[in-house]
Biopython code that builds the backbone (N, CA, C, O; Angstrom):
import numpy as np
from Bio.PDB.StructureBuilder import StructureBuilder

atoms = [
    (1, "UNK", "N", (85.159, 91.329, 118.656)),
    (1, "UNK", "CA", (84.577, 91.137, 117.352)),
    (1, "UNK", "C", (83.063, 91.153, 117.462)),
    (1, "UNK", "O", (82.399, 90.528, 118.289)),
    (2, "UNK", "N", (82.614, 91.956, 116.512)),
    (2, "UNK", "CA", (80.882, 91.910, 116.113)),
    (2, "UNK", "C", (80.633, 90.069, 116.662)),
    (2, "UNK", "O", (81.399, 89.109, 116.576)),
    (3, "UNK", "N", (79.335, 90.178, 117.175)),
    (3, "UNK", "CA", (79.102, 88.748, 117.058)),
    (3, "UNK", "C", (77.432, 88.545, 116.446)),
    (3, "UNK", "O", (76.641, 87.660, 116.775)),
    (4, "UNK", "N", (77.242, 89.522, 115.590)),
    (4, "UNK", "CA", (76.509, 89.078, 114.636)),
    (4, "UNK", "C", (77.547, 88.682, 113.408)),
    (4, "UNK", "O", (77.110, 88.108, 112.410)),
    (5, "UNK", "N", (78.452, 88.901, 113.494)),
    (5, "UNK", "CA", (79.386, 88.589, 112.069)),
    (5, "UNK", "C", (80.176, 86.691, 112.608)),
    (5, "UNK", "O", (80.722, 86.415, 113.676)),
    (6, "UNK", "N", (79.921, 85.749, 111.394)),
    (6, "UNK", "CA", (80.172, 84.629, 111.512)),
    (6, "UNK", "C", (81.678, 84.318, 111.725)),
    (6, "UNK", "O", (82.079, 83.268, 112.229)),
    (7, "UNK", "N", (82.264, 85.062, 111.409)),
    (7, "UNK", "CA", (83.864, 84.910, 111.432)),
    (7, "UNK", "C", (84.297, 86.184, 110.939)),
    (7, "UNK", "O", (83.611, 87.175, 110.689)),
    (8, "UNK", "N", (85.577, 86.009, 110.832)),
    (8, "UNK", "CA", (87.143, 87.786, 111.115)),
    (8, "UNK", "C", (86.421, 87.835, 109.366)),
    (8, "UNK", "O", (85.903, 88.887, 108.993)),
    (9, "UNK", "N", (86.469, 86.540, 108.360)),
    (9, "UNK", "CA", (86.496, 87.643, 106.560)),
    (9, "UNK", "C", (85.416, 88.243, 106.887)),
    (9, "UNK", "O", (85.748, 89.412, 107.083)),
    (10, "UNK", "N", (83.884, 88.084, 107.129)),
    (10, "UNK", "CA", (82.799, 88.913, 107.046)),
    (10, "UNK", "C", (82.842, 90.240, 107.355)),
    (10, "UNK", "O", (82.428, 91.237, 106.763)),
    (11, "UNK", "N", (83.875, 89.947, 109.213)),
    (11, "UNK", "CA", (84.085, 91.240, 109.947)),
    (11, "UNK", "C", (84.957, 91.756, 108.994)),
    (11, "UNK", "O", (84.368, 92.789, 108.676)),
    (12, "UNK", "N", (86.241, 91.705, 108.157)),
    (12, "UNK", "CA", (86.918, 92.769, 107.603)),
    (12, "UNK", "C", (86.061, 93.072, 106.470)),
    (12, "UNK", "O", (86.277, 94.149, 105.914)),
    (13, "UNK", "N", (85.365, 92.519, 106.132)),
    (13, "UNK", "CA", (84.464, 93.561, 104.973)),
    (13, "UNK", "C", (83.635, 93.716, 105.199)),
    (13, "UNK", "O", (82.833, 93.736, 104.266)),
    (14, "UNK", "N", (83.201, 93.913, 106.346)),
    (14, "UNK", "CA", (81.849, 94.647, 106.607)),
    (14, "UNK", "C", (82.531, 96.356, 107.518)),
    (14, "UNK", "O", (81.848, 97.323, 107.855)),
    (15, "UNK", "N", (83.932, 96.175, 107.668)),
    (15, "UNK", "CA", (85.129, 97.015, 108.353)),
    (15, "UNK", "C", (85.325, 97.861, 107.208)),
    (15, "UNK", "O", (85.373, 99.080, 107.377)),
    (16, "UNK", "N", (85.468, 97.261, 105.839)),
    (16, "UNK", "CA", (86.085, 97.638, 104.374)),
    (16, "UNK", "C", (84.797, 98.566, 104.077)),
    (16, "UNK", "O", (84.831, 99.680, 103.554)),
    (17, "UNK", "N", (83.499, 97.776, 104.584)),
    (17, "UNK", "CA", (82.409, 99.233, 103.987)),
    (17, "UNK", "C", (82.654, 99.875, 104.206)),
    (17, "UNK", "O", (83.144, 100.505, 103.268)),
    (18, "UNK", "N", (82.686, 100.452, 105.274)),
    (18, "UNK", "CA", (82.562, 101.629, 106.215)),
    (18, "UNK", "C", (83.720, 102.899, 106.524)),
    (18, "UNK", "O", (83.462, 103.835, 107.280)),
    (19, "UNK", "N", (84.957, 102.755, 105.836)),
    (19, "UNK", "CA", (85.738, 103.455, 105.603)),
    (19, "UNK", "C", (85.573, 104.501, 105.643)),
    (19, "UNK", "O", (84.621, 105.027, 105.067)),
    (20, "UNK", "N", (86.478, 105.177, 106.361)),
    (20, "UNK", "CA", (86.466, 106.765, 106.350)),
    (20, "UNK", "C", (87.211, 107.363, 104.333)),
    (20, "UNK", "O", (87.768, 106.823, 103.378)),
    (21, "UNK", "N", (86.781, 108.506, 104.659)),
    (21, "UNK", "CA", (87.174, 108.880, 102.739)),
    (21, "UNK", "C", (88.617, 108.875, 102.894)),
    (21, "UNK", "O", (89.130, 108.415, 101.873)),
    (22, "UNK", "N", (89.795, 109.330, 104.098)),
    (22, "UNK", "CA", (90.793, 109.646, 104.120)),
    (22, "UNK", "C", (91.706, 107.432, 103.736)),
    (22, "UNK", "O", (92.517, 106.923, 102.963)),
    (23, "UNK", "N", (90.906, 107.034, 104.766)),
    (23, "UNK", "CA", (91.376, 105.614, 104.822)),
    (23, "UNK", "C", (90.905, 105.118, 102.953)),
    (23, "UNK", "O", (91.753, 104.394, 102.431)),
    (24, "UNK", "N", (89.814, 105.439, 102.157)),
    (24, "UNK", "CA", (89.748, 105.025, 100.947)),
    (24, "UNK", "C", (90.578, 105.610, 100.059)),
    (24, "UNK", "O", (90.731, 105.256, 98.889)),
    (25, "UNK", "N", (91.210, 106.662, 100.708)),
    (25, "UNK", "CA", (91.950, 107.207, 99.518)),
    (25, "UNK", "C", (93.601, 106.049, 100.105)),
    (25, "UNK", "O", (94.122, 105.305, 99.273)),
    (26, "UNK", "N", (93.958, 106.103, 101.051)),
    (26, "UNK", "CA", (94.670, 105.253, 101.199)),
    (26, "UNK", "C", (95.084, 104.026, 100.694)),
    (26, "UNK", "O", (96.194, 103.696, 100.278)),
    (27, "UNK", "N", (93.585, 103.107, 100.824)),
    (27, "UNK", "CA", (93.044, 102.027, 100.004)),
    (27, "UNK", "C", (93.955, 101.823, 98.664)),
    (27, "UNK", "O", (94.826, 101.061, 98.246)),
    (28, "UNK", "N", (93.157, 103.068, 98.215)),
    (28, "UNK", "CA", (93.426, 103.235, 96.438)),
    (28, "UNK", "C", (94.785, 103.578, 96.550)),
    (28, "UNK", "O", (95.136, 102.483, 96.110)),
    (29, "UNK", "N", (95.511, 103.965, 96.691)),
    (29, "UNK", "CA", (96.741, 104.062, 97.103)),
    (29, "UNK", "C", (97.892, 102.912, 97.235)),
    (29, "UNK", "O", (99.085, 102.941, 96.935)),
    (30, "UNK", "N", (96.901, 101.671, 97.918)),
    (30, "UNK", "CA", (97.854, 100.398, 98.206)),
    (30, "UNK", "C", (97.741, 99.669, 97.004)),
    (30, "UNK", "O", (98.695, 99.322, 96.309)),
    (31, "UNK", "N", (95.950, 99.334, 96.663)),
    (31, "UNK", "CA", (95.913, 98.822, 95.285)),
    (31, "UNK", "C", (96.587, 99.287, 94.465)),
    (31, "UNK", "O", (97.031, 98.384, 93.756)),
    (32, "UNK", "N", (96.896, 100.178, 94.182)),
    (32, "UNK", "CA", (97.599, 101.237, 92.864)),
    (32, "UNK", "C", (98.932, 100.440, 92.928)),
    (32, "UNK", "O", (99.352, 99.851, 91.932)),
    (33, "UNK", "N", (99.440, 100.434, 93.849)),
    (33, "UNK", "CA", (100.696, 100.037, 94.171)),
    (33, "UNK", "C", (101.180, 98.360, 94.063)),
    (33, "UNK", "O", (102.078, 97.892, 93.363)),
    (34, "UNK", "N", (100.179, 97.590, 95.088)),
    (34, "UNK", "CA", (100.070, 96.063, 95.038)),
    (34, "UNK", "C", (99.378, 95.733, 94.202)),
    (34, "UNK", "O", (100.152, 95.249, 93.377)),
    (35, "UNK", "N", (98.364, 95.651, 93.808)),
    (35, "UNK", "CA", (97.024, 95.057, 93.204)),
    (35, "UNK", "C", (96.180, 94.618, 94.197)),
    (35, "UNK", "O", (96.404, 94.633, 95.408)),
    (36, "UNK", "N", (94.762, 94.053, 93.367)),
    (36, "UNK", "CA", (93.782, 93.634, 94.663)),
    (36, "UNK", "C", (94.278, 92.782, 95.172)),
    (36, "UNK", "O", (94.249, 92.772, 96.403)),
    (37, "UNK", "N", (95.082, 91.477, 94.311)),
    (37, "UNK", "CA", (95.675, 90.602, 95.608)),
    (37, "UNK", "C", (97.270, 90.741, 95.355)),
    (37, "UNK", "O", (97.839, 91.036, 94.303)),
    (38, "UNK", "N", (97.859, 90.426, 96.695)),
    (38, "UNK", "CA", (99.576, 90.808, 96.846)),
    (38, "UNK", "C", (99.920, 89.347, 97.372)),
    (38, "UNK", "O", (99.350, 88.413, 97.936)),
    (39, "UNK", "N", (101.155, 89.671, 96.876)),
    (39, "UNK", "CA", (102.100, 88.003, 97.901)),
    (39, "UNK", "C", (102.506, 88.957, 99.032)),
    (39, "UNK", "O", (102.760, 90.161, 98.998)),
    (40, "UNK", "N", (102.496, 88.152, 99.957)),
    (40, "UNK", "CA", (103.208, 88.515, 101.263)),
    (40, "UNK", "C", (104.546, 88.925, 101.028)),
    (40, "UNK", "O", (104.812, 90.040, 101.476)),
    (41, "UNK", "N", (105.440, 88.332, 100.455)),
    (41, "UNK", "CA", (106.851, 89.107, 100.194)),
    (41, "UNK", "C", (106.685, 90.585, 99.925)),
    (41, "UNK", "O", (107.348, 91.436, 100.517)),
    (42, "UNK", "N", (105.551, 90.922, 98.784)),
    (42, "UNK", "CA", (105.081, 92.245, 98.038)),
    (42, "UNK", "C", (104.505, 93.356, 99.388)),
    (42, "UNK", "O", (104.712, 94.569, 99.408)),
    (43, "UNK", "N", (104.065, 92.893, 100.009)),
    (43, "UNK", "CA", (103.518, 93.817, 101.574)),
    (43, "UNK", "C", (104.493, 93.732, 101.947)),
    (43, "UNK", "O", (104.838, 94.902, 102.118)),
    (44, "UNK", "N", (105.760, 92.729, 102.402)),
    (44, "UNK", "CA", (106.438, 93.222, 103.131)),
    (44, "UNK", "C", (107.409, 94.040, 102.911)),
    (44, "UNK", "O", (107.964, 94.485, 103.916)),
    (45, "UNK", "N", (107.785, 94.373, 101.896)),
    (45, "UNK", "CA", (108.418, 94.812, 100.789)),
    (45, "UNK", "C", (107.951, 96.706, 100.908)),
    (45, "UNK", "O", (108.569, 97.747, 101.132)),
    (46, "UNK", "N", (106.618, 96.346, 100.629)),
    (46, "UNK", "CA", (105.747, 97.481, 100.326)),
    (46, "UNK", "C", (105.834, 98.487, 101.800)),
    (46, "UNK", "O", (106.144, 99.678, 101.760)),
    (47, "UNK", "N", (105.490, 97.724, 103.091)),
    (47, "UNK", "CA", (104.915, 98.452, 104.482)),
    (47, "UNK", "C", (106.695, 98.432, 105.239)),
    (47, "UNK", "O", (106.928, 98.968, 106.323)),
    (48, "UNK", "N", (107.792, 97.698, 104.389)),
    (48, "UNK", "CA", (109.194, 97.731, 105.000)),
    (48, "UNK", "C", (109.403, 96.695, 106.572)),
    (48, "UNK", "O", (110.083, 96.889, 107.579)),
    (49, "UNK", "N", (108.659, 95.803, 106.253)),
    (49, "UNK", "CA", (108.486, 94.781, 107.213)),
    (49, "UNK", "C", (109.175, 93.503, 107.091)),
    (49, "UNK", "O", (109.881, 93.344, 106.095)),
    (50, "UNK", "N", (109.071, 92.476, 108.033)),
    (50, "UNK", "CA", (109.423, 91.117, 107.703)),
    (50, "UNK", "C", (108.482, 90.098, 107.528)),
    (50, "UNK", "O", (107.466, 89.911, 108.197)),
    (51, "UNK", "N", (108.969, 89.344, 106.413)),
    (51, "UNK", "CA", (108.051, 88.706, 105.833)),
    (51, "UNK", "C", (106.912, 87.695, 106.990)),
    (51, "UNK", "O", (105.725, 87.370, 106.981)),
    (52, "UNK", "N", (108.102, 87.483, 107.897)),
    (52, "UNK", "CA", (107.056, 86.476, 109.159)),
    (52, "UNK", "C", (105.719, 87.820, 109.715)),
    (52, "UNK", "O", (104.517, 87.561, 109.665)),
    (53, "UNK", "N", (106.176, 88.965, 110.127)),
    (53, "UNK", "CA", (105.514, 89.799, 110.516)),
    (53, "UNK", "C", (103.972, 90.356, 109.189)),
    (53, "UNK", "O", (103.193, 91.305, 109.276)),
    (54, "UNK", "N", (104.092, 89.274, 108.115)),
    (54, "UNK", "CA", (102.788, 89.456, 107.128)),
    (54, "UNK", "C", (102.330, 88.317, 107.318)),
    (54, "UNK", "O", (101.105, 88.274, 107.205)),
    (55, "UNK", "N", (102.863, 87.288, 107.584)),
    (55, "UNK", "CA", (102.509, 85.889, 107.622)),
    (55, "UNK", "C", (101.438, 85.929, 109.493)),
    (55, "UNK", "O", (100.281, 85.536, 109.637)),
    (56, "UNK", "N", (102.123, 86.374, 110.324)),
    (56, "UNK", "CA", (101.345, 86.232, 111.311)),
    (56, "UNK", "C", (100.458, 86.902, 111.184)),
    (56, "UNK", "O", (99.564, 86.385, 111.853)),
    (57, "UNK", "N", (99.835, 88.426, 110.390)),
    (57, "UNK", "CA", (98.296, 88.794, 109.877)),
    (57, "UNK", "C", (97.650, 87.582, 109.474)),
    (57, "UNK", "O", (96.514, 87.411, 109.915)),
    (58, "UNK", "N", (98.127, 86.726, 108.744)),
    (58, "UNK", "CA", (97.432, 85.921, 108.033)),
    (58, "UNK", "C", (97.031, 84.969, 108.804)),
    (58, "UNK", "O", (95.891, 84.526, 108.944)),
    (59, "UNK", "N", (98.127, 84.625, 109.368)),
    (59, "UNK", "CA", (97.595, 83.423, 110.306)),
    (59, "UNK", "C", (97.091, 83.784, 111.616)),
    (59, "UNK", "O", (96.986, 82.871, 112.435)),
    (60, "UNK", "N", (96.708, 85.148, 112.008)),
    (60, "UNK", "CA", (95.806, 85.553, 112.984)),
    (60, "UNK", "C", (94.509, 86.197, 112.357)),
    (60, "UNK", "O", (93.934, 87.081, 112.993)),
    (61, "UNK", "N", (93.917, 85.691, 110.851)),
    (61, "UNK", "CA", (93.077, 86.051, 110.507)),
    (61, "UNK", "C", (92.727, 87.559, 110.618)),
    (61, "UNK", "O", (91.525, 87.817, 110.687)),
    (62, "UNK", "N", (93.833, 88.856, 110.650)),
    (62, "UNK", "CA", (93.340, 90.223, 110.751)),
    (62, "UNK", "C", (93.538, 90.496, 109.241)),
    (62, "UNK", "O", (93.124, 91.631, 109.005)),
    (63, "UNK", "N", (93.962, 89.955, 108.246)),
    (63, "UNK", "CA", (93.991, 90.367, 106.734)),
    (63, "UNK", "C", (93.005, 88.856, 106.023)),
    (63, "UNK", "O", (92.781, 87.722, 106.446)),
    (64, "UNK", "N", (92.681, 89.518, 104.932)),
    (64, "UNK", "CA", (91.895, 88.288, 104.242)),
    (64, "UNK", "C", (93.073, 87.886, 102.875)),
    (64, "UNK", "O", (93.585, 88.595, 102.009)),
    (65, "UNK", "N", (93.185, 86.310, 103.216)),
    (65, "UNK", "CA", (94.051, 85.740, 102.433)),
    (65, "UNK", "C", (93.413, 84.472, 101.708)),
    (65, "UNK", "O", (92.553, 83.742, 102.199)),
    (66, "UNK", "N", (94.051, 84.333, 100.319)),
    (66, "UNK", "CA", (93.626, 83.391, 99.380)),
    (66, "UNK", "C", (94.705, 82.175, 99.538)),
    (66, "UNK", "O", (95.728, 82.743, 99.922)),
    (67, "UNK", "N", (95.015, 80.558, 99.410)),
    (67, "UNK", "CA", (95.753, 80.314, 98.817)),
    (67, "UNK", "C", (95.375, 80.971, 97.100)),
    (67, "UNK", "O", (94.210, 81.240, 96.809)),
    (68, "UNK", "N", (96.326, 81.129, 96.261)),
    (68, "UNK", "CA", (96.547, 81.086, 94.859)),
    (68, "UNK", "C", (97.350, 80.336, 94.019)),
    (68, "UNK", "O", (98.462, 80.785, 93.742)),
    (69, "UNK", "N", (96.886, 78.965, 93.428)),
    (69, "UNK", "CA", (98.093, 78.309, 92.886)),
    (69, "UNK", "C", (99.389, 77.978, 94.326)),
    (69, "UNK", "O", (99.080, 77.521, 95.426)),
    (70, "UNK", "N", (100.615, 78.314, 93.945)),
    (70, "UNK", "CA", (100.954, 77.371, 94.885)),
    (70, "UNK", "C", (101.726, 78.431, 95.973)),
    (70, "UNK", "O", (102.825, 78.289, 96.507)),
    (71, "UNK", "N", (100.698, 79.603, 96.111)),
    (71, "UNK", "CA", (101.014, 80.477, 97.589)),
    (71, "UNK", "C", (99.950, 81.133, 97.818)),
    (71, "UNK", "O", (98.832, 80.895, 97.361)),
    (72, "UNK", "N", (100.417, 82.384, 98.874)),
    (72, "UNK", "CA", (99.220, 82.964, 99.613)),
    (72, "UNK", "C", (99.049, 84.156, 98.704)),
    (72, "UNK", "O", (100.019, 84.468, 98.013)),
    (73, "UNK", "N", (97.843, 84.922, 98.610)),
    (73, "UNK", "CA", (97.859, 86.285, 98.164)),
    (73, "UNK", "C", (96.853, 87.344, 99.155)),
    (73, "UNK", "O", (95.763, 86.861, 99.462)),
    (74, "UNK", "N", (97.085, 88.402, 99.538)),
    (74, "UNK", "CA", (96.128, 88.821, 100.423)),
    (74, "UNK", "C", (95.733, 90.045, 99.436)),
    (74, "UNK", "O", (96.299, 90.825, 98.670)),
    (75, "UNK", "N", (94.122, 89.684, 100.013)),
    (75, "UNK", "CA", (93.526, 90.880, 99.718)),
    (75, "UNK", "C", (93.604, 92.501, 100.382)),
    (75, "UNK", "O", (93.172, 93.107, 101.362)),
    (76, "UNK", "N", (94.582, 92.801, 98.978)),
    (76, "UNK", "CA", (95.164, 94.642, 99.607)),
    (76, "UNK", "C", (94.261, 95.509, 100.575)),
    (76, "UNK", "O", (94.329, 95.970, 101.715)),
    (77, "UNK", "N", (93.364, 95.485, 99.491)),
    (77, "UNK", "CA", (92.247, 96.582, 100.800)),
    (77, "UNK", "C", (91.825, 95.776, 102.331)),
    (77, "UNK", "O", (91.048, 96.093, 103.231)),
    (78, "UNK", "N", (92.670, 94.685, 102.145)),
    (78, "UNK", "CA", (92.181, 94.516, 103.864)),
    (78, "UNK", "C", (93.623, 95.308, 104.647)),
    (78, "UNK", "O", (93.616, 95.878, 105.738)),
    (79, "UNK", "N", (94.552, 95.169, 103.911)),
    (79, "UNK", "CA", (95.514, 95.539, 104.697)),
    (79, "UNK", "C", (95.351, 97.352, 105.359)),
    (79, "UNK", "O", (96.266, 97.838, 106.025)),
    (80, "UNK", "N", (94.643, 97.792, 105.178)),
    (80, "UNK", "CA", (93.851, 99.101, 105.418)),
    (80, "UNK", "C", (93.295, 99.473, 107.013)),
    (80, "UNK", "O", (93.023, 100.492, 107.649)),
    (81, "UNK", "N", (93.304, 98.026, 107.233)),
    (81, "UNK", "CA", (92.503, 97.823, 108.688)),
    (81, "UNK", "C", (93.944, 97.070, 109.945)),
    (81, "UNK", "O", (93.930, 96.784, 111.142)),
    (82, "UNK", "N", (94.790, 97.016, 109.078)),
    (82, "UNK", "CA", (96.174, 96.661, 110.594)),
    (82, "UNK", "C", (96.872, 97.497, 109.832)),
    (82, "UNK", "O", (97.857, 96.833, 109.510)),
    (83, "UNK", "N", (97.006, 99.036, 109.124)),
    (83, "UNK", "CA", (98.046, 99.838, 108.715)),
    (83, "UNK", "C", (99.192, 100.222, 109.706)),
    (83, "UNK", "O", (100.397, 100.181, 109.456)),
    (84, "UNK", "N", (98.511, 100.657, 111.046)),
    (84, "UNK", "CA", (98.732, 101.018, 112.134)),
    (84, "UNK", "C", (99.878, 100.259, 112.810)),
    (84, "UNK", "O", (100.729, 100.817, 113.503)),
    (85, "UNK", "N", (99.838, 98.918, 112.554)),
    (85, "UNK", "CA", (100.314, 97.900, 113.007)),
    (85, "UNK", "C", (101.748, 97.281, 112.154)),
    (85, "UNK", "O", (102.783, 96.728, 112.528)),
    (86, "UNK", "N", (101.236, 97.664, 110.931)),
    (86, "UNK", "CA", (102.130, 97.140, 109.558)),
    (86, "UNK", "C", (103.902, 97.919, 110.316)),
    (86, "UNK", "O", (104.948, 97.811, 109.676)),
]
sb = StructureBuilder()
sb.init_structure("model")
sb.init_model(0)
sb.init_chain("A")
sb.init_seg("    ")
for serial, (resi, resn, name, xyz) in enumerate(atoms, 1):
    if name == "N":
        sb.init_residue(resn, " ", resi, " ")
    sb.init_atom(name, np.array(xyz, "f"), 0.0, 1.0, " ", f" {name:<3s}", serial, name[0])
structure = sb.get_structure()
C-alpha cells in the first residue's frame, strides 16, 4: 500500500481516480446494475459468489463499506478494484 495514503478508503479512491477507460466503462456497468451503494447479498448475487466471500472484502478493508441503518452497503465502484478476485 501507498504510504503516503493514511489508510485502504483513501487508497481505493485515489485507485478509483485513475481508472483505465475500459475498467470505467465497467464501473458504469456495476452501478447501472447495483447502485452506488449495494448490500452484500446484492454483490453476491450480482459477481455469483458467497455471501461470506463479500463479507471478507469488507472486513479486509479491499472494498469501501458503510454501515447503513441496520446493515452494510458497499460502495459499487470500489468493487472495480477486487473484480479479478470476485
Amino acid at each position: 500500500m501507498n504510504t503516503s495514503c493514511k489508510n485502504s478508503e483513501e487508497y481505493i479512491l485515489l485507485k478509483l481516480e485513475n481508472l483505465s477507460k475500459a475498467d470505467e466503462i465497467l464501473v458504469e456497468s456495476i452501478v447501472k446494475e447495483l447502485g452506488e451503494w449495494s448490500k452484500p447479498i446484492d454483490v453476491a448475487k450480482y459477481f455469483n459468489r458467497g455471501k461470506r466471500s463479500i463479507y471478507e472484502l469488507i472486513e479486509n478493508e479491499e472494498v469501501i463499506a458503510r454501515r447503513m441503518g441496520n446493515g452494510l452497503r458497499i460502495y459499487s465502484k470500489s468493487l472495480i478494484l477486487v473484480l479479478e478476485r470476485v
